[in-house]
N, C-alpha and C positions, 0 to 999 in steps of 0.2 A: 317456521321456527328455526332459529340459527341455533346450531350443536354447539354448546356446553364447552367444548374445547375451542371455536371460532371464540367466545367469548369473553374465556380466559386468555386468549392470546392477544387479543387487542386493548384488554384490559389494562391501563397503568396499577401499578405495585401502591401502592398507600400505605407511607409507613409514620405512623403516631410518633410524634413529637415527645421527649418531657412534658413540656406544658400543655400536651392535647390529649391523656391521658386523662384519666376521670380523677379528683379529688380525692385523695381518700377518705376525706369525709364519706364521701357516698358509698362506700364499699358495701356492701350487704346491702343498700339500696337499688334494687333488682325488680325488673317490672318482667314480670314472666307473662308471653303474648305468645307461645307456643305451645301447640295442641294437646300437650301430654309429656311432663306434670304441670299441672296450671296453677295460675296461682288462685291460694284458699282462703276463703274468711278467716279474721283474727281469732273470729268462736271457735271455729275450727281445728286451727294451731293449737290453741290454748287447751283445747281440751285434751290434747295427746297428754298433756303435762298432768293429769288428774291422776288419782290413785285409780285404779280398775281392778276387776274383781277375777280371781281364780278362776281359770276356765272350767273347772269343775263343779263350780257352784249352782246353784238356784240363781244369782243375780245376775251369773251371767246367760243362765240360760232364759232370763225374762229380757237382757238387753238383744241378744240374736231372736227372740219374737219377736222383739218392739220394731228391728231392724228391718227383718223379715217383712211383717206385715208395711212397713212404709215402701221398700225396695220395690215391692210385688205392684204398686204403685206408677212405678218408675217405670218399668219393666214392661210393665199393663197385660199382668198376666194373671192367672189362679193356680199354675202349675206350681212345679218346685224348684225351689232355687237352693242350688249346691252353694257352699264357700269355700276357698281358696284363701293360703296365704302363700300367693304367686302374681306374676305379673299376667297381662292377658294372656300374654302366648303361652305361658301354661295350663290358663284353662282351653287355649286352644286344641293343646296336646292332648288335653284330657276328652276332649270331644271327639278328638281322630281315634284313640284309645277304645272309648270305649261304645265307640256306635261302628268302630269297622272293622273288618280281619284284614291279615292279610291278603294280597292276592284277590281281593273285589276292587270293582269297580267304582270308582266317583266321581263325578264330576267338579272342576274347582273354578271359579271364576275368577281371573286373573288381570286385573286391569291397573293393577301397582302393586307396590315394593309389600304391601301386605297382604294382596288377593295372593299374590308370590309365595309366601309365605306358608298357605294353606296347601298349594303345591310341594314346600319345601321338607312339609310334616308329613303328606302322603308319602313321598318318598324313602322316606326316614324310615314309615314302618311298613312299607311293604304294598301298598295300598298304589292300584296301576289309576293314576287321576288322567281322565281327559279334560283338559286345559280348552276354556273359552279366554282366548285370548282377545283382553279388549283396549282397543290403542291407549296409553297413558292419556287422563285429562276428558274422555269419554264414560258415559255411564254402559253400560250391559244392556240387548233391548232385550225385551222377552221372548221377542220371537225367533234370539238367536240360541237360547237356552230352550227352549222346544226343539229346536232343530237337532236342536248337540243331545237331548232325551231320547229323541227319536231314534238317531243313528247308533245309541247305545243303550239299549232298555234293559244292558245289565247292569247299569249304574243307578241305582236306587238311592242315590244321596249329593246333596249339593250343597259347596260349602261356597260364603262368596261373604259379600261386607254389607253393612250399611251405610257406611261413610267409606272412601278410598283415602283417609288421612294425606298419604304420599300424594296422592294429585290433588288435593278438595273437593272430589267428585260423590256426589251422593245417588245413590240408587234405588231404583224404583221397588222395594221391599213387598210392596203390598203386589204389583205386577206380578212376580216373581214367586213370588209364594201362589198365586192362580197357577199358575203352569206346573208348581208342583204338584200343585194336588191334584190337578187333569193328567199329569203322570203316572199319580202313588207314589212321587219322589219326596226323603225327608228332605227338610231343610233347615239347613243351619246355618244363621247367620254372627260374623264377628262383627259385633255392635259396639265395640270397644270405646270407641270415640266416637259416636253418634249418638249412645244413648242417652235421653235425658234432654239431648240438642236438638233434634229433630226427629218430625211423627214416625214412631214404631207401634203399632198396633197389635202386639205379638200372639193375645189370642183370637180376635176380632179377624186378622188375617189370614189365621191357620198357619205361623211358624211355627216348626217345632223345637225347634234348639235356638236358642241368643248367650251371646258369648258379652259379658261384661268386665270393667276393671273400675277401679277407685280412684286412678288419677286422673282422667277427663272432666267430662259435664258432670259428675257425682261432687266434684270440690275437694277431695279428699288424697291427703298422702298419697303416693301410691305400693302400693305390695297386697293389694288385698283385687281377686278376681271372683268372679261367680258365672256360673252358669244353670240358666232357666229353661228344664225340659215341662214345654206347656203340654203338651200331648200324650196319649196314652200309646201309642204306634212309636213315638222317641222310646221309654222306656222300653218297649218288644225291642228296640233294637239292642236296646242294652243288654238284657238279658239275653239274648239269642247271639249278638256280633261281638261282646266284649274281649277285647283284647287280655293279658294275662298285667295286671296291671295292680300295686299295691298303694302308691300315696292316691293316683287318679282318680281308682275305684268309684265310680258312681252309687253303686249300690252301698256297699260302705257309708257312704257322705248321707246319701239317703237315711240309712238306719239310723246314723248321729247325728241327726240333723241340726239340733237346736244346743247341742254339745261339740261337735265337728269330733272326726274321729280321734287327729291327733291335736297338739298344739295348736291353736289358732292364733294368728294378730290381733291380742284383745286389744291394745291401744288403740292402732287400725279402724275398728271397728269402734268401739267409742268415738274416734272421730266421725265416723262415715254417717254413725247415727245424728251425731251433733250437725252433722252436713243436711242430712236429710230432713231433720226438725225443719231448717232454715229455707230448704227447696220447698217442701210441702207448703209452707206456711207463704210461699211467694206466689205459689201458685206455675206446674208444670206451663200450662200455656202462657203466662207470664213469660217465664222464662226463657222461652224457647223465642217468643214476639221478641227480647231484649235481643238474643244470638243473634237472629236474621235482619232486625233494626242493624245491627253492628256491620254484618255483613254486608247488608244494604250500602252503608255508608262507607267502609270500605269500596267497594268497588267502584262509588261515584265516584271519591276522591282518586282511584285508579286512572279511570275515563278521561276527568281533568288534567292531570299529570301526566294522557298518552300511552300509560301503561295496560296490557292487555290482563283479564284477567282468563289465567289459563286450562281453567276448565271448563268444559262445553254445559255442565248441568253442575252447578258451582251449591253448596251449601252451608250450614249455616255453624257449623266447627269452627274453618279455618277457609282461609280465602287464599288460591296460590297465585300469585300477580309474576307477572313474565316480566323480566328484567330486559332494558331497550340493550342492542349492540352497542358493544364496547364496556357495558357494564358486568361486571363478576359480582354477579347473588351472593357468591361467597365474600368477597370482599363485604357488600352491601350487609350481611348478617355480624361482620366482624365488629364494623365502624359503630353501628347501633348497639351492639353487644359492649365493645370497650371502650366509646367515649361516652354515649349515654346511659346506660348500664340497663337495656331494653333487648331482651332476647325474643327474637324470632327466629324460627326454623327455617333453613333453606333444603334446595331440593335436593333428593334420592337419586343413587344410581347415574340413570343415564340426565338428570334433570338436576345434577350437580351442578350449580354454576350456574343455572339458568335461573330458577323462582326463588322468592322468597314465600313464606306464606305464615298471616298472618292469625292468630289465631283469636276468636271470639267467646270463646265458655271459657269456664270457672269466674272467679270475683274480679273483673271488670270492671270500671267506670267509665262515662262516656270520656271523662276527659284524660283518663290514661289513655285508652284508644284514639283521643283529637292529637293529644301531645305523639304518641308514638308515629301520628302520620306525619303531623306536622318535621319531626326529627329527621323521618325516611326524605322527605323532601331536601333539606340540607344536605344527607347524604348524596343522595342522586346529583344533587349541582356539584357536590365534591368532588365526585367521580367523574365528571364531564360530563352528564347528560343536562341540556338544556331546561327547564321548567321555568315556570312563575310560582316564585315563594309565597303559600297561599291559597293557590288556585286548588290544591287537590284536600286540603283542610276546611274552605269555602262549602265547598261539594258535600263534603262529610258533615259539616254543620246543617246544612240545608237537609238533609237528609233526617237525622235525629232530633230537627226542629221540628220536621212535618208529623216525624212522627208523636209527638208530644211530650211529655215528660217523663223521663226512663225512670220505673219505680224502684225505690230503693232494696239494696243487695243486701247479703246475710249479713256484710261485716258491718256497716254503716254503724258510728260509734265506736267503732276499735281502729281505724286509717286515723 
């Protein structure tokens, strides 16, 4: 893998014309293909615009049941699920809060810019994390997380991902939660952008803690987070490790559960329900068969076109494709961004400049995802990388041919 800076240095500058500029007709016409905020069913939008009810009321506290019981769903769990009006890494926060003290031990799994992250929180409040460092673009094996329990049996707690967003690497959750519990280690996983995309089993598994948000595979705006303690051994933590903590409080959130203590995102939450109505009604395994269709077909169209796809155990979120020498990811994110008005994410950190990555959940259709390969393709010939116009669109049709015909999304009738 050539570094990020070889790439940008051999890179020409591409600079948009007057007339290569996007139309303004098209302005607000915006194809959101990155992993978080994604784009949402028209039902969904529309419903933010509703009147909604005083968070004080009876009607709101029948819409956070209605929610409730669908999420728990989602979640696949019986435990209790807090809300949040924060983005995930606040309920992040809220998990290091209030399952650690300072001065214990954790362990964090760290295999990108947001297993990093779990690290960046430990240290914040005090909490000494031993770091399983796992090379970018790689999943975690379990039997290196045994090793790293073993060597430190005062770290009773594990914090790590279900998706690695920043690489597109998905991890073996169910593995992993074995080795906890052959430990007595909790576990807590940030599902932020996995959940809903790919199999989480949370109480089936024996996870104890899942960290969720609104704007991934949920559909939904984002500012609204949640987190699911399915176990009776998470709450002993709570009680027993709680940090000194007043909006995070678990316990709190607990006692208010179906009123939230303070203000909540009632629009938010109107929408997320109207998200949910639309997910349940499609059918979880549906949905999930649609991501990895997607994903599938991305990466053929990758293979045709030459392009590596850069994670070793790739999932069903967002796909990260390694951009050839001499091409700038970042350019390639620019040119899709401002002449066709199609955003994709490129890479993190040290992966600046190298990937783009594409992303599969929220309201999708096959043929925004044919169109947005076919575009990248044009790109790639612009920037001087060699292809046949075609060849990696060809690949991605054959793929969503085979699989037969993709069943219709929440918005269908509002596009």
């Amino acid at each position: 893998m050539l570094p990020a800076a070889a790439c940008r240095r051999k890179a020409p500058r591409v600079k948009l014309g007057k007339c290569q500029r996007r139309s303004p007709k098209l302005k607000g016409k915006e194809l959101l293909l990155t992993p978080g905020p994604v784009q949402v069913p028209w039902s969904v939008a529309l419903a933010g615009a509703r009147p909604f009810p005083h968070h004080r009321s009876q009607d709101f506290n029948e819409l956070l049941r209605s929610i409730d019981h669908k999420l728990k769903q989602v979640f696949r769990t019986e435990g209790t699920i807090l809300y949040f009006a924060a983005s995930g890494t606040g309920a992040m926060e809220a998990c290091m809060v209030n399952l650690m003290r300072p001065g214990e031990q954790a362990i964090v799994v760290a295999g990108g810019k947001f297993g990093e992250r779990w690290d960046e929180l430990a240290q914040a409040f005090g909490i000494e994390a031993h770091v399983l460092a796992v090379p970018w673009g790689e999943a975690v094996r379990p039997e290196e997380l045994a090793e790293l329990l073993a060597q430190h049996p005062q770290a009773r707690t594990v914090f790590t991902a279900l998706f690695e967003t920043s690489t597109a690497t998905a991890y073996d959750i169910e593995a992993l939660a074995q080795v906890c519990r052959t430990a007595g280690a909790l576990l807590v996983v940030d599902a932020i952008s996995g959940l809903g995309a790919i199999p989480l089993e949370t109480d089936a598994w024996g996870v104890d803690v899942v960290v969720g948000a609104s704007h991934k595979a949920l559909q939904t705006p984002p500012g609204l987070s949640f987190v699911a303690l399915s176990s009776e051994r998470a709450w002993q933590q709570v009680e027993r490790a709680g940090m000194a903590s007043y909006y995070w409080d678990f316990r709190r959130a607990k006692e208010k559960l179906f009123f939230t203590p303070y203000t909540p995102a009632v629009s938010l939450l109107v929408q997320l329900n109207e998200s949910l109505i639309g997910l349940l009604a499609e059918g979880l395994e549906c949905i999930r068969a649609r991501y990895e269709r997607y994903a599938r077909a991305t990466r053929a169209a990758a293979q045709a076109l030459g392009l590596e796809v850069f994670s070793h155990r790739p999932g069903a979120v967002c796909t990260a494709l390694q951009m050839p020498p001499n091409v700038d990811a970042t350019q390639v994110v620019e040119l899709l961004r401002e002449r066709y008005g199609i955003w994709v994410a490129g890479g993190q950190q040290q992966l600046k400049g190298q990937i783009i990555r594409i992303a599969h959940v929220g309201d999708i259709t096959p043929q925004e995802l044919i169109g947005t390969l076919g575009v990248l393709e044009l790109v790639l010939r612009e920037l001087g990388y060699s292809c046949r116009l075609g060849a990696g669109v060809a690949q991605a049709l054959t793929v969503l041919e085979d699989a037969g015909p993709t069943p219709a999304t929440a918005s269908d009738g509002g596009k």
